[in-house]
SENU-271719 format. One record per residue: residue number from 1; residue in one letter; x, y, z of N, C-alpha, C in turn. Coordinates in steps of 0.001 Angstrom, whole numbers, padded with zeros to 6 digits. Layout:
// residues N
  seq  type      nxx      nyy      nzz     caxx     cayy     cazz      cxx      cyy      czz
  NUM     A        X        Y        Z        X        Y        Z        X        Y        Z
...
// end
This chain:
// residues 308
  seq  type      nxx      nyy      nzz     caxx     cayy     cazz      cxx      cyy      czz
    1     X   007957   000000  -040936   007887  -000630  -039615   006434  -000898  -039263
    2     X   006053  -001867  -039011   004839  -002707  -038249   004538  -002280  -037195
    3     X   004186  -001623  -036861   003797  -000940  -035323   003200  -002380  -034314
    4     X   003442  -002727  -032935   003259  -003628  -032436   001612  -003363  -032123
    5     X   000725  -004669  -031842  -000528  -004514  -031941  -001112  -003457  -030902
    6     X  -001558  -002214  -030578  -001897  -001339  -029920  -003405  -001520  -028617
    7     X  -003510  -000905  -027941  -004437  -000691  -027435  -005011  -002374  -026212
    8     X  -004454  -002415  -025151  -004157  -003668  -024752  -004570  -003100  -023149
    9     X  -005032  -003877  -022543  -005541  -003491  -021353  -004654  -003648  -019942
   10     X  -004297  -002102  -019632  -003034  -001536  -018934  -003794  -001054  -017185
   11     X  -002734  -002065  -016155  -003176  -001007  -014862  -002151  -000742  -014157
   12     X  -002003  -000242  -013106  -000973   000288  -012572  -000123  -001040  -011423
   13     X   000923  -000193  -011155   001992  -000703  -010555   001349  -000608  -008886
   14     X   001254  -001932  -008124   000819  -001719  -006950   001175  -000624  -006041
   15     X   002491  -000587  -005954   003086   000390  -005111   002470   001940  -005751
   16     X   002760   001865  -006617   001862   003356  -007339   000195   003697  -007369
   17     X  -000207   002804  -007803  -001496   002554  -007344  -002096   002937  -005742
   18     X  -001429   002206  -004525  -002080   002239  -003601  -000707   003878  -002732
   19     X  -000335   004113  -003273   000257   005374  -003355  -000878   007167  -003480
   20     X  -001596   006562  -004560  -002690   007511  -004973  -003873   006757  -004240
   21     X  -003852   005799  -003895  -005342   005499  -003445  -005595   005635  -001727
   22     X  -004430   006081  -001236  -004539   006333   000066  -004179   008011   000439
   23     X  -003855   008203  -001023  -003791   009965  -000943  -002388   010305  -000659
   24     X  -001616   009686  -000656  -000154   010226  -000647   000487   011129  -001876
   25     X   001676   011521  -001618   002139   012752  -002496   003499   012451  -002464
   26     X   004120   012682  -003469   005453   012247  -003188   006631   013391  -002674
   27     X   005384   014582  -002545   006266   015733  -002103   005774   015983   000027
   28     X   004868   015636   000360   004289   015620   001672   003479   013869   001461
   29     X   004078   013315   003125   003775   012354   002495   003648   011692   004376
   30     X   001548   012314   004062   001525   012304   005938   001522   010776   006400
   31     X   001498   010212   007428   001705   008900   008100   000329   008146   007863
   32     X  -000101   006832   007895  -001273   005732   007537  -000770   004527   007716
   33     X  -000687   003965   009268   000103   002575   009255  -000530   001698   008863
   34     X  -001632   001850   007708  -002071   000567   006558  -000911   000918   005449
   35     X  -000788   001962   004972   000453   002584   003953   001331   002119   004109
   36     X   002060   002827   005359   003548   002412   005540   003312   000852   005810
   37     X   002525  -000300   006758   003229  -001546   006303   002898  -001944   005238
   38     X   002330  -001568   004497   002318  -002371   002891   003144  -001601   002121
   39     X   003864  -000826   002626   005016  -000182   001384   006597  -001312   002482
   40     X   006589  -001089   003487   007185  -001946   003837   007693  -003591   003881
   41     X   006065  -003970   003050   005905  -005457   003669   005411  -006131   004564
   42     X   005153  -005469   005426   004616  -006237   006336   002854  -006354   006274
   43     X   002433  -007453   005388   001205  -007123   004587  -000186  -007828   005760
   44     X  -000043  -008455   006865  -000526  -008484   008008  -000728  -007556   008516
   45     X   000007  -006529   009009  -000022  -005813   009723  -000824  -004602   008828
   46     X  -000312  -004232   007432  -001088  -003761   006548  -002878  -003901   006593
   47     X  -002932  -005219   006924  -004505  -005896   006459  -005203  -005230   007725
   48     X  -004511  -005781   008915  -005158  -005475   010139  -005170  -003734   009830
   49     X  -004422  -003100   009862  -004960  -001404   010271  -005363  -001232   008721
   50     X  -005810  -001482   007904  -006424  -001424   006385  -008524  -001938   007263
   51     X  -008342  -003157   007729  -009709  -003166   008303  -010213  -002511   009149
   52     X  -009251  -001826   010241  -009790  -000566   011041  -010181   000473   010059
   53     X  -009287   000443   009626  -009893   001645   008414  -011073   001868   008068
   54     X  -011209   000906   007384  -012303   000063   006503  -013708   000321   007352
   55     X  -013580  -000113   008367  -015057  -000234   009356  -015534   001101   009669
   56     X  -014406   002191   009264  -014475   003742   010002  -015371   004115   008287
   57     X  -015495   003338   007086  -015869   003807   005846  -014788   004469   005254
   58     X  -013631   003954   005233  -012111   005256   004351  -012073   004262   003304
   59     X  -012717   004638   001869  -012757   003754   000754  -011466   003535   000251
   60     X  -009886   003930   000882  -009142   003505   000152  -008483   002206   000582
   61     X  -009488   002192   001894  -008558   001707   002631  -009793  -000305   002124
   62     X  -010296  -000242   001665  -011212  -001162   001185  -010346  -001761  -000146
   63     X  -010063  -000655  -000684  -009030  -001048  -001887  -007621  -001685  -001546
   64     X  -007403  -001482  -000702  -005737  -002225  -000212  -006326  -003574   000699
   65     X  -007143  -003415   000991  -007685  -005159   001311  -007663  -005833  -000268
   66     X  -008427  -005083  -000877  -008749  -005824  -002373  -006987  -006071  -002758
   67     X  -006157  -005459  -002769  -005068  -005440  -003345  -004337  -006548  -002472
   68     X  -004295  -006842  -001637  -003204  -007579  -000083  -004159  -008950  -001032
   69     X  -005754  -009279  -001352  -006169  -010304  -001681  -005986  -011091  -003141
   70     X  -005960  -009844  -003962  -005873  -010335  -005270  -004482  -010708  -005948
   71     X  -003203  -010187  -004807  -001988  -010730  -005575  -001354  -011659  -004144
   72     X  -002199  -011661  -003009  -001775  -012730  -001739  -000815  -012161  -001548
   73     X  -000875  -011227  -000591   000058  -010181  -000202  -000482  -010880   001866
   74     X   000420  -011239   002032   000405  -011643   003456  -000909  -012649   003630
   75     X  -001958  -012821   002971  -002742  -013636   002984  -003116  -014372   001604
   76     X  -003740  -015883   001903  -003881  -016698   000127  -004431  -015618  -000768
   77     X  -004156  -015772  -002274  -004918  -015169  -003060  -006346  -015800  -003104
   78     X  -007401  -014520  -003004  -008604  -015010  -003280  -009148  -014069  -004010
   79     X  -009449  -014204  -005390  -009820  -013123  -006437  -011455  -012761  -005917
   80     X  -012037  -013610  -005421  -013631  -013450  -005287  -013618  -012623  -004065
   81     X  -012950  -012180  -003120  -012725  -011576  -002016  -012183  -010380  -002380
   82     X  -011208  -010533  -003062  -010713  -009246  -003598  -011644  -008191  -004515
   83     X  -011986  -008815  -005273  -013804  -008250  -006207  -014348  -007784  -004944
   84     X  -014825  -008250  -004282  -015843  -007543  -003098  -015328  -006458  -002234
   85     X  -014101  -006662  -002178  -013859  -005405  -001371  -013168  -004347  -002618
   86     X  -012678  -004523  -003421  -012779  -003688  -004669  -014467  -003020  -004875
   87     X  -015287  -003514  -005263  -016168  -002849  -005166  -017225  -002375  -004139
   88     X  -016649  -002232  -002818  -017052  -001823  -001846  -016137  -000233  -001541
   89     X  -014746  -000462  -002100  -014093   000768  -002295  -014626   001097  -003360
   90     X  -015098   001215  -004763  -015655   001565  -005807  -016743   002328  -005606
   91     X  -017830   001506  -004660  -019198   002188  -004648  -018936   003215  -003895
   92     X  -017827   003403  -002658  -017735   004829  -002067  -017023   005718  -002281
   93     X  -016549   005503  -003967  -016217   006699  -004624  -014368   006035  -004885
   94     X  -013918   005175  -004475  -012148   005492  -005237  -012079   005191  -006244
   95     X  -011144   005979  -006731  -010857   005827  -008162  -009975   004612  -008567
   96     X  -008689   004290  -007267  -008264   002907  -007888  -009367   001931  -007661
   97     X  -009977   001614  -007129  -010990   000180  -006563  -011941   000741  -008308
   98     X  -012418   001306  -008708  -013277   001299  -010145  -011945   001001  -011227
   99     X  -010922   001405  -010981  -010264   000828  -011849  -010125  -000501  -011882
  100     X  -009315  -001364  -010603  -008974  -002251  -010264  -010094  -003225  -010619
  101     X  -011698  -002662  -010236  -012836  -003612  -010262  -013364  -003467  -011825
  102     X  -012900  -002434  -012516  -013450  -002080  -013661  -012243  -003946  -014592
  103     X  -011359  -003591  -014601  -010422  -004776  -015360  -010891  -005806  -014851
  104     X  -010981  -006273  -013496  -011200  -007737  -013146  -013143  -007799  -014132
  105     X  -013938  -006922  -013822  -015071  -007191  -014573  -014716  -007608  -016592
  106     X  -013872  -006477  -016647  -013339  -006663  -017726  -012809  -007994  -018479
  107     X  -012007  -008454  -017658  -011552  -010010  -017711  -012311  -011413  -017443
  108     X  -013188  -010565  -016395  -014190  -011684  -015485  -013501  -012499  -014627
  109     X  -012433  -011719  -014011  -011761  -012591  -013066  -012068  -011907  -011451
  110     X  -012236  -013381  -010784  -012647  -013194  -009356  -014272  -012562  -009454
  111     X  -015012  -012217  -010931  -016576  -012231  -010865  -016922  -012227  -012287
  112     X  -018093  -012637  -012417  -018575  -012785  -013979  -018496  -011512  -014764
  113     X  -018229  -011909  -015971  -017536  -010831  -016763  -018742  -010111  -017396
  114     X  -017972  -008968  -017269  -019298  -007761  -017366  -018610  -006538  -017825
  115     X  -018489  -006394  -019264  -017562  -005308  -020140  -018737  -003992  -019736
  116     X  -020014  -003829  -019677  -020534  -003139  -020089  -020493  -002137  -018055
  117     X  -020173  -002898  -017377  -019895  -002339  -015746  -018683  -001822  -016194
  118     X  -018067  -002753  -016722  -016100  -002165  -016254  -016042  -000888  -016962
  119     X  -016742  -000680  -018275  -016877   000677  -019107  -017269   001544  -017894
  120     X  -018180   001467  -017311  -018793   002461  -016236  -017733   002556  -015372
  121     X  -016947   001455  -014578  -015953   002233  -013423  -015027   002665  -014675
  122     X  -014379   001845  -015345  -013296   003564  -016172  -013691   004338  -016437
  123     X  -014778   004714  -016859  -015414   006205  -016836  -015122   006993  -015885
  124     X  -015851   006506  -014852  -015438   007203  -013121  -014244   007095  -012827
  125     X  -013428   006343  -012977  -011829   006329  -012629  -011295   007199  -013987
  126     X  -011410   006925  -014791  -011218   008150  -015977  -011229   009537  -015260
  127     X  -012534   009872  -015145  -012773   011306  -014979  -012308   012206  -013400
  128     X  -012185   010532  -012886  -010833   011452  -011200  -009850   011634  -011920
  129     X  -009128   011313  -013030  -007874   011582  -013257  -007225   010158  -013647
  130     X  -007299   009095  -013149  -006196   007924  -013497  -005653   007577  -014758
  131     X  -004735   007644  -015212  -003981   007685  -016401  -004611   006191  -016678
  132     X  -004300   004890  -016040  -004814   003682  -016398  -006229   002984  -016912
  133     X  -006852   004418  -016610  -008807   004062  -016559  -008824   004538  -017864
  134     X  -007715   005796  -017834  -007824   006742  -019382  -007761   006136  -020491
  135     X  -006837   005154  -020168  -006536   004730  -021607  -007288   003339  -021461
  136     X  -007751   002656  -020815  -008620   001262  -020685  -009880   001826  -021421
  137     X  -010385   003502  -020942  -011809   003938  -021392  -011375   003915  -023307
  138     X  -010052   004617  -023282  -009880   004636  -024648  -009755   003442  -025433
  139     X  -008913   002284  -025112  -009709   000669  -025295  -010499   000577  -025959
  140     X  -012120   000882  -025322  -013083   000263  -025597  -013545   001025  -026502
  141     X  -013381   002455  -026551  -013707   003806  -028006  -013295   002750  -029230
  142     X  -011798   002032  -028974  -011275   002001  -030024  -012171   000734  -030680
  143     X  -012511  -000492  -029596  -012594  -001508  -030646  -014514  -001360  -030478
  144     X  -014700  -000663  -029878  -016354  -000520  -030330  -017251  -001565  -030365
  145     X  -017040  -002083  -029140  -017981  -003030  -028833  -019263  -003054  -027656
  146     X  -018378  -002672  -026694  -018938  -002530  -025256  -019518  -001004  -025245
  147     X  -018901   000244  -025884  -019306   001264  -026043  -018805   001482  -027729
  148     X  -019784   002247  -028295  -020145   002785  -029877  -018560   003655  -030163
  149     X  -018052   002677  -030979  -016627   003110  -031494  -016798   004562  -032101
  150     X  -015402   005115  -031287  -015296   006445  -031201  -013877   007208  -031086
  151     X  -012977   007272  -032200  -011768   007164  -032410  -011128   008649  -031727
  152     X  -012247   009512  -031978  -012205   011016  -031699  -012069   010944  -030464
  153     X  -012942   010076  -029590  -013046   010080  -027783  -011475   009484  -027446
  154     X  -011572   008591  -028204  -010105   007777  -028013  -009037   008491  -027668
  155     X  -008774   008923  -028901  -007634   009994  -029058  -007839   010864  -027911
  156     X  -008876   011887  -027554  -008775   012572  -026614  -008772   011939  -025219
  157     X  -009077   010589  -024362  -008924   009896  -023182  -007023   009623  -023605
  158     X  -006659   009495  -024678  -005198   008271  -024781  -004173   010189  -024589
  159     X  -004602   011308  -024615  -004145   012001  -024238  -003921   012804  -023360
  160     X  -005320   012582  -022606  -005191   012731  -021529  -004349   011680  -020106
  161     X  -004393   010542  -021120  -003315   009823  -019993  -002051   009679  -020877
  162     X  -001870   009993  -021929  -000268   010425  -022326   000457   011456  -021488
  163     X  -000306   012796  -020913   000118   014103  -020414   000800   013298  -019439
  164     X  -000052   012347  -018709   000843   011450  -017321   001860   010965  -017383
  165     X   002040   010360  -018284   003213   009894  -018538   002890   008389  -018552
  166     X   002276   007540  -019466   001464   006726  -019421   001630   006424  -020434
  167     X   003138   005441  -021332   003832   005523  -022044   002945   004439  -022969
  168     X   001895   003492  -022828   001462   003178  -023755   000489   004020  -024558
  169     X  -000150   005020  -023674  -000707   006129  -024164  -000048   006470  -024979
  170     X   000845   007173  -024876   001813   007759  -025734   002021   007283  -026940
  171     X   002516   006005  -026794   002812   004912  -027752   001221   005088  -029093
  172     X   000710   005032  -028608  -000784   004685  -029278  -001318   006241  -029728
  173     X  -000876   007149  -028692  -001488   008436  -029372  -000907   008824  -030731
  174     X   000671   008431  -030361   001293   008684  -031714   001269   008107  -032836
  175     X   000766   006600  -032294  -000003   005889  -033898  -001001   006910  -034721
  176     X  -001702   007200  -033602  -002962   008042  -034281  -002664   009163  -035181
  177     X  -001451   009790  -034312  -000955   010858  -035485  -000310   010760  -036473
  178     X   000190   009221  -036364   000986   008973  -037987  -000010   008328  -038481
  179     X  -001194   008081  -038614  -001893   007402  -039634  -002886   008077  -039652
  180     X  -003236   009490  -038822  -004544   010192  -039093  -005710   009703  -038585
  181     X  -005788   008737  -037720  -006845   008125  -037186  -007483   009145  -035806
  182     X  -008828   009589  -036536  -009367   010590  -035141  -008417   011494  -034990
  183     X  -007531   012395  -035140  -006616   013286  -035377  -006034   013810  -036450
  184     X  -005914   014626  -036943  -005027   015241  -038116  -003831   014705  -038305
  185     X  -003347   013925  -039413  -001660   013247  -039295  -000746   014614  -039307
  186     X  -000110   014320  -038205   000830   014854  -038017   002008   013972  -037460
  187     X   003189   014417  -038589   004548   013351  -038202   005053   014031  -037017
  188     X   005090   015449  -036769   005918   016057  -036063   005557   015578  -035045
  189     X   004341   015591  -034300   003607   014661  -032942   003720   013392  -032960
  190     X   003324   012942  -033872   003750   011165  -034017   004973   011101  -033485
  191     X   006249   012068  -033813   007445   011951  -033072   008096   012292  -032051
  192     X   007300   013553  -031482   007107   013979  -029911   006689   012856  -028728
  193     X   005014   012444  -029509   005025   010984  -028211   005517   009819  -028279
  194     X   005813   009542  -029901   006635   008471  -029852   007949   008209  -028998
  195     X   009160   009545  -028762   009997   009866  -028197   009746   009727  -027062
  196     X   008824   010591  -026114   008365   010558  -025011   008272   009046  -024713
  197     X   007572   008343  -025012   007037   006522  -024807   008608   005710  -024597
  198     X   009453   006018  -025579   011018   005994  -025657   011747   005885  -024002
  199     X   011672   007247  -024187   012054   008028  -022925   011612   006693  -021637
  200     X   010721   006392  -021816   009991   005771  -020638   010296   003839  -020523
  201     X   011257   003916  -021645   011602   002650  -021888   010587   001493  -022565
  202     X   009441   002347  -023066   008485   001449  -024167   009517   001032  -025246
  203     X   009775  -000146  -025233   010396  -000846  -026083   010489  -000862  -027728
  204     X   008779  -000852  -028236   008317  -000716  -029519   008607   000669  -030292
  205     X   008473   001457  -029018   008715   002846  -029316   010032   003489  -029462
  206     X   010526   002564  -028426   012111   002804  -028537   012714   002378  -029929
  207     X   012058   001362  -031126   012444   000988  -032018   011622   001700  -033124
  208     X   010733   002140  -032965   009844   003660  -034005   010157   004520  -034003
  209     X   011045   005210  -032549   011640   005903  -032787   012951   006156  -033455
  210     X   013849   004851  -033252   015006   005212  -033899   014966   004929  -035044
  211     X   014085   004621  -035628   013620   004953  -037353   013213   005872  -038146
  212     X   012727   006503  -036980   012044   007898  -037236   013566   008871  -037139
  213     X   014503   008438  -036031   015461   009535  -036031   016510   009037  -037268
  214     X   016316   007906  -037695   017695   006903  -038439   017447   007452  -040473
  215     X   015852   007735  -040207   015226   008355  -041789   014531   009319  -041429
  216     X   015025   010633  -040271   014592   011832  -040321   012879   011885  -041038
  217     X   012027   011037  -040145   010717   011389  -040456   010520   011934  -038905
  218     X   009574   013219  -039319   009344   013852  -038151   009981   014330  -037095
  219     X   011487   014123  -037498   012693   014631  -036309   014119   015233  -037602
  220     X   015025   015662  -037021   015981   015777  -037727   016548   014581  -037710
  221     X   017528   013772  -038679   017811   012837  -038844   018938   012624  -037681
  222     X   018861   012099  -037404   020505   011256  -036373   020830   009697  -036647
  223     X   021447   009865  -037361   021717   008122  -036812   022169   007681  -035755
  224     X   023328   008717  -035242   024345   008299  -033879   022512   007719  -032827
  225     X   022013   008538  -032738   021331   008581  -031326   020486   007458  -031778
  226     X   019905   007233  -033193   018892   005828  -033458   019843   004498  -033015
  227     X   020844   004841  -033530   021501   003594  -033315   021616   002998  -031951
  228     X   021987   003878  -030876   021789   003843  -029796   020250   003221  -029224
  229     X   019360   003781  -029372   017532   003354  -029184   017712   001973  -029524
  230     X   018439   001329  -031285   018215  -000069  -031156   019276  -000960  -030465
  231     X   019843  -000569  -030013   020999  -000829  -028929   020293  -001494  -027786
  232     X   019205  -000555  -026918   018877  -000772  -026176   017665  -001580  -026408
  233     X   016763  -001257  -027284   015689  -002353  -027512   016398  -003779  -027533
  234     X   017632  -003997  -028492   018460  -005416  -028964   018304  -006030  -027830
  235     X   019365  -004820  -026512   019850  -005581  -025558   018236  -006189  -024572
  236     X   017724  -005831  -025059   016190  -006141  -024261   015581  -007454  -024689
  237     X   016030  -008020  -026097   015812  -008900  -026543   014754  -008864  -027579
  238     X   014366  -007907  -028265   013600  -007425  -029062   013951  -007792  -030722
  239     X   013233  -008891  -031464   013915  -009108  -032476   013992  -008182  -033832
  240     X   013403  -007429  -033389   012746  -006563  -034615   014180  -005482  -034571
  241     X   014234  -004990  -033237   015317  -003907  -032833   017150  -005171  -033629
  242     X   016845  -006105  -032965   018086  -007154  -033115   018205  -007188  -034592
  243     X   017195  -007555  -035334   017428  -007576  -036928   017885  -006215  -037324
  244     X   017617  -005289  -036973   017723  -003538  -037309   019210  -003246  -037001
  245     X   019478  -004006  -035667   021044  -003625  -035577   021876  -004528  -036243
  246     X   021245  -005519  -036945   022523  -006398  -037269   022401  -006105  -038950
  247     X   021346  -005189  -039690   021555  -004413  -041048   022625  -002782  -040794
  248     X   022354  -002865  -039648   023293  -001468  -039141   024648  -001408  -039575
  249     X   025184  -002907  -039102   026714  -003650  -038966   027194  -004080  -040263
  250     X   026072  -004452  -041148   026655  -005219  -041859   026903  -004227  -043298
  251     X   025918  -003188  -042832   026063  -002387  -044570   026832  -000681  -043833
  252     X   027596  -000905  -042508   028180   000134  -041824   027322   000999  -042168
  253     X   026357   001114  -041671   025324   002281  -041837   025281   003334  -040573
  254     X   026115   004419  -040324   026509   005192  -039270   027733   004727  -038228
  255     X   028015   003118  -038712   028912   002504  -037465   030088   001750  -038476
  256     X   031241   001679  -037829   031901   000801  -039128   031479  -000839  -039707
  257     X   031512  -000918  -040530   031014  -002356  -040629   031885  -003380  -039492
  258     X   030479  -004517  -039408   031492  -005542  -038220   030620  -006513  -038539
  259     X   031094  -007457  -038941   030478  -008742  -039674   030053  -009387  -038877
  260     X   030924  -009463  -037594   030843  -010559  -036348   029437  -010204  -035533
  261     X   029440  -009027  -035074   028076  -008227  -034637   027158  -008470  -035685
  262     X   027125  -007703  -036949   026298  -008027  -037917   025175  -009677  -037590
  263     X   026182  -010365  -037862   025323  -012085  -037298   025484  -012068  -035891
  264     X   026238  -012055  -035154   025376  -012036  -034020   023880  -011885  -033608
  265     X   023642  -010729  -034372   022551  -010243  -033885   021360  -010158  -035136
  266     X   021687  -010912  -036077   020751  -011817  -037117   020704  -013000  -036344
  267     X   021921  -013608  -036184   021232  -014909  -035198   020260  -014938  -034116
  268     X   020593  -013742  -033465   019304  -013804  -032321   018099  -013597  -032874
  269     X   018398  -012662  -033576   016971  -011974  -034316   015979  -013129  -034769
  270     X   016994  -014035  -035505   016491  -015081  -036278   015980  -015770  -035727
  271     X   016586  -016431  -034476   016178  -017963  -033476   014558  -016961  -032862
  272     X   014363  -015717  -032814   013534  -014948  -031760   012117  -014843  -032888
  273     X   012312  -015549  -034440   011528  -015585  -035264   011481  -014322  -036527
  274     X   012746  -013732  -036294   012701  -012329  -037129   014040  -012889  -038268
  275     X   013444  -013629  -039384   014512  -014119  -040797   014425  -013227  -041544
  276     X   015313  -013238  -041969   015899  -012016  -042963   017017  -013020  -044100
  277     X   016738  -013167  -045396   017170  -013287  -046578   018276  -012851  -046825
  278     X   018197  -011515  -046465   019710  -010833  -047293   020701  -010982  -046346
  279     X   020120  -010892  -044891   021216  -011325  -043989   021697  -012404  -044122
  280     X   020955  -013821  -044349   021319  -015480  -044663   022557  -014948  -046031
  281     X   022367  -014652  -047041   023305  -014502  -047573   024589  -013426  -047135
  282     X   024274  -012378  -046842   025701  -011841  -045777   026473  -012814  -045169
  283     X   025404  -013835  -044677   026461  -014503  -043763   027008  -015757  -044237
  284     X   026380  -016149  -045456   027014  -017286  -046488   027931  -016670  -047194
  285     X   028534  -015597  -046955   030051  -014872  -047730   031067  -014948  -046367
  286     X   030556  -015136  -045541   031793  -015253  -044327   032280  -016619  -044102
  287     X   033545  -016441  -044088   034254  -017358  -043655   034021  -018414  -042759
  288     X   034603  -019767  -042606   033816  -020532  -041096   034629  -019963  -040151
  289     X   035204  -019329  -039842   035967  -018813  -038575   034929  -017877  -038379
  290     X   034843  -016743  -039172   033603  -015555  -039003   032597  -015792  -038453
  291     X   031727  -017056  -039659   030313  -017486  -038453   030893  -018344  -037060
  292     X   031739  -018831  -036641   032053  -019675  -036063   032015  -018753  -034654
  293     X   032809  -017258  -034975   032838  -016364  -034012   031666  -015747  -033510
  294     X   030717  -015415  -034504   029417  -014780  -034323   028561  -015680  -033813
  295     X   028993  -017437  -033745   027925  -018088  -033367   027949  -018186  -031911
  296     X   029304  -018044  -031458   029974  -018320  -029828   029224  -016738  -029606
  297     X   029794  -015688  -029779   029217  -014389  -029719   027457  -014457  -028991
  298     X   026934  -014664  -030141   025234  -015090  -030120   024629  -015728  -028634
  299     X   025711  -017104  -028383   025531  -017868  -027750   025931  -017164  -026170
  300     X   026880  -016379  -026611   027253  -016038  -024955   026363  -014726  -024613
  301     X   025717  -014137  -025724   024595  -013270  -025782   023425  -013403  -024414
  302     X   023166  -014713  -024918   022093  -015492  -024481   021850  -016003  -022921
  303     X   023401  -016808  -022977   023631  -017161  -021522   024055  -016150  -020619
  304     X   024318  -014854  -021230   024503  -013455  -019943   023235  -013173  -019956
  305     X   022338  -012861  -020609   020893  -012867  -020436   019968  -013528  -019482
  306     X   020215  -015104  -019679   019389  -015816  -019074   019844  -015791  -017616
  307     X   020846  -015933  -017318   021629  -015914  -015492   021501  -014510  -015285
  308     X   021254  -012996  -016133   020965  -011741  -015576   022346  -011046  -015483
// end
């Protein structure tokens, strides 16, 4: 298996984001009517008590201006507005606004691009804790440009935001342990965070893993439960998972054979760019009623998909 290309520049979910950046808890969870109307919607009313804030110096509250601007949350998007008050929450210490300002530098969107700043706010957003800075800092370890490649740092930032639950972390830590990169190979971990990443509905992982459980590397073998993992990747539209289940079907490998499924889900696989040879011939031994069924099958695949 091809592991999908790793290490890709990850930030958080607004609502989660400005969740931690105004200090909330999901166990006590005191009142901030900039909070509650932007968890509500009402992103006016948000802006207005976000600028009272703001004028009193509450740096998180600098960051939810940046946020209401950069995705036009009750007002136009203006990325160059949003940069400024991102790093006006940054310079007085929050950890989302160095994140948030660390990627847009990163990208150079809404201000000229400047890898060697954005390294500096993930650092600082790194070291408050943010799972998203963690693994952006680990990023740049990896491809060693902006900061002196450092696979060892890597590994240790991509685990510290794996512990979070920060499923591309995960995803990527466990590369490291199946190929020994900056870590000792270990399959048994490779299959702990791989699972974990799973768990979290990482897609790629969801399909490493059920390979890992389908040829008992690093887990006890199961097929029942792999089969299941590419079940759910398939139904996600994943061609790699789709080709995997439709060799499942066709050589009854844990499931009874079913020819019709079998192509079904070579056809998708196929149209999604994932050809397979031995399947083209599987399915040049079926009957025209057989493909005829698997092709309607395929097709109605598609159109429950696309309408949801």
């Amino acid at each position: 298996m091809t592991r999908n290309t790793p290490f890709r520049w990850r930030s958080l979910a607004a609502a989660l984001l400005f969740s931690a950046a105004l200090g909330h808890s999901a166990h006590a969870i005191p009142s901030d009517p900039a909070y509650d109307a932007f968890l509500f919607g009402n992103y006016l009313t948000a802006l207005k008590e976000a600028e009272k804030a703001a004028a009193k110096g509450d740096p998180a509250a600098h960051t939810l201006i940046g946020e209401l601007y950069s995705k036009g949350l009750g007002v136009p998007t203006n990325l160059e507005t949003a940069a400024r008050w991102y790093a006006k929450g940054a310079k007085l210490g929050d950890a989302n606004a160095q994140l948030a300002l660390g990627l847009m530098l990163a990208d150079g969107t809404g201000m000229k691009q400047d890898r060697k700043r954005a390294a500096e706010m993930f650092e600082k957003a790194a070291r408050a804790g943010l799972a998203s800075a963690q693994y952006n800092l680990a990023v740049l370890y990896v491809r060693g440009r902006v900061l002196k490649q450092d696979i060892p740092a890597a590994a240790r930032w991509l685990q510290k935001a794996a512990v979070q639950d920060h499923a591309q972390a995960q995803y990527d830590l466990a590369g490291l342990y199946a190929g020994g990169g900056g870590v000792a190979r270990d399959p048994v971990k490779a299959a702990q965070w791989t699972a974990r990443a799973a768990a979290l509905g990482h897609t790629a992982a969801q399909i490493e893993f059920a390979i890992m459980q389908f040829n008992g590397r690093g887990v006890p073998k199961d097929e029942a439960a792999a089969i299941e993992l590419f079940k759910l990747a398939a139904q996600k539209g994943n061609p790699v998972a789709q080709n995997r289940l439709a060799r499942i079907y066709a050589n009854g490998a844990g499931v009874k054979e079913d020819a019709l499924e079998a192509i079904k889900w070579h056809l998708l696989a196929r149209d999604a760019g994932a050809s397979d040879f031995w399947l083209d011939l599987y399915m040049a031994k079926l009957t025209p009623d057989q493909r005829s069924k698997a092709e309607k099958a395929a097709k109605a695949w598609v159109i429950k998909k696309r309408d949801g």
